[in-house]
C-alpha positions in Angstrom: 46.5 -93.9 -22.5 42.2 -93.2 -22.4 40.5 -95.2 -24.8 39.2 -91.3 -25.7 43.1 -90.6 -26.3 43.8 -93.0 -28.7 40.5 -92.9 -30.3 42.0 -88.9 -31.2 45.3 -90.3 -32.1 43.2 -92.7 -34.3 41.1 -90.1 -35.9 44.1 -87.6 -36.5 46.4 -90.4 -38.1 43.4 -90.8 -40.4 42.8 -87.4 -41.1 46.4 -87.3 -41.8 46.4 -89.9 -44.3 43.5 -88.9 -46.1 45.3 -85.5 -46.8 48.5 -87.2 -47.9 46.2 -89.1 -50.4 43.6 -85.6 -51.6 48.0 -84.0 -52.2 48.9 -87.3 -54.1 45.6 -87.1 -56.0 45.5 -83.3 -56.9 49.2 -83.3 -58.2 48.4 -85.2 -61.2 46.3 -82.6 -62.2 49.4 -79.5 -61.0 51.1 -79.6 -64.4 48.1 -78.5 -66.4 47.8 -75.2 -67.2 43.8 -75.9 -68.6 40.9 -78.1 -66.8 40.4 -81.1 -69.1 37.4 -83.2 -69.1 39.5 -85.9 -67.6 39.8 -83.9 -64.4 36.7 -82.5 -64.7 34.9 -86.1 -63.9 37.5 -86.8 -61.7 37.3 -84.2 -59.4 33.6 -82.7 -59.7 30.6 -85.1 -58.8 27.9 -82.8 -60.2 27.0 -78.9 -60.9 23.7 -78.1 -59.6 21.9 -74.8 -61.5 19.5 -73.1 -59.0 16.9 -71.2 -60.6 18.6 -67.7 -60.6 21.3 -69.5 -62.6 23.9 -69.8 -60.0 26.2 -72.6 -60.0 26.6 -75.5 -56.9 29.8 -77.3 -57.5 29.6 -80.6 -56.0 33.5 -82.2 -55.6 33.7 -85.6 -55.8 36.1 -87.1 -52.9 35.2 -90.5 -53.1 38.9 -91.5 -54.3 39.4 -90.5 -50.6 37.5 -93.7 -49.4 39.0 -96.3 -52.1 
């Protein structure tokens, strides 16, 4: 196998993983039929307001790299 090969392999594995994870992390939140302020910080980083007054949601996926 091409060190380019297995560098792929690597990379999809990864992606894989990390996917597994984001499912595993979203599905303590599936049960709830309202957003809390627990998931709230948990899942959003920040909300940016431009000028007009439209919203920039900014999701927080550091859990990701833990």
């Amino acid at each position: 196998m091409k060190r380019s090969e297995l560098q792929a392999t690597l990379h999809k594995e990864n992606i894989q993983e990390d996917i597994k994870l984001f499912k595993s992390t979203l599905s303590r939140f599936a049960n709830h039929t309202e957003l809390t302020s627990e998931m709230l910080h948990y899942l959003v980083k920040r909300i940016n307001v431009n000028k007009d007054g439209v919203p920039t949601i900014i999701f927080n996926f550091s859990f990701m790299n833990d």
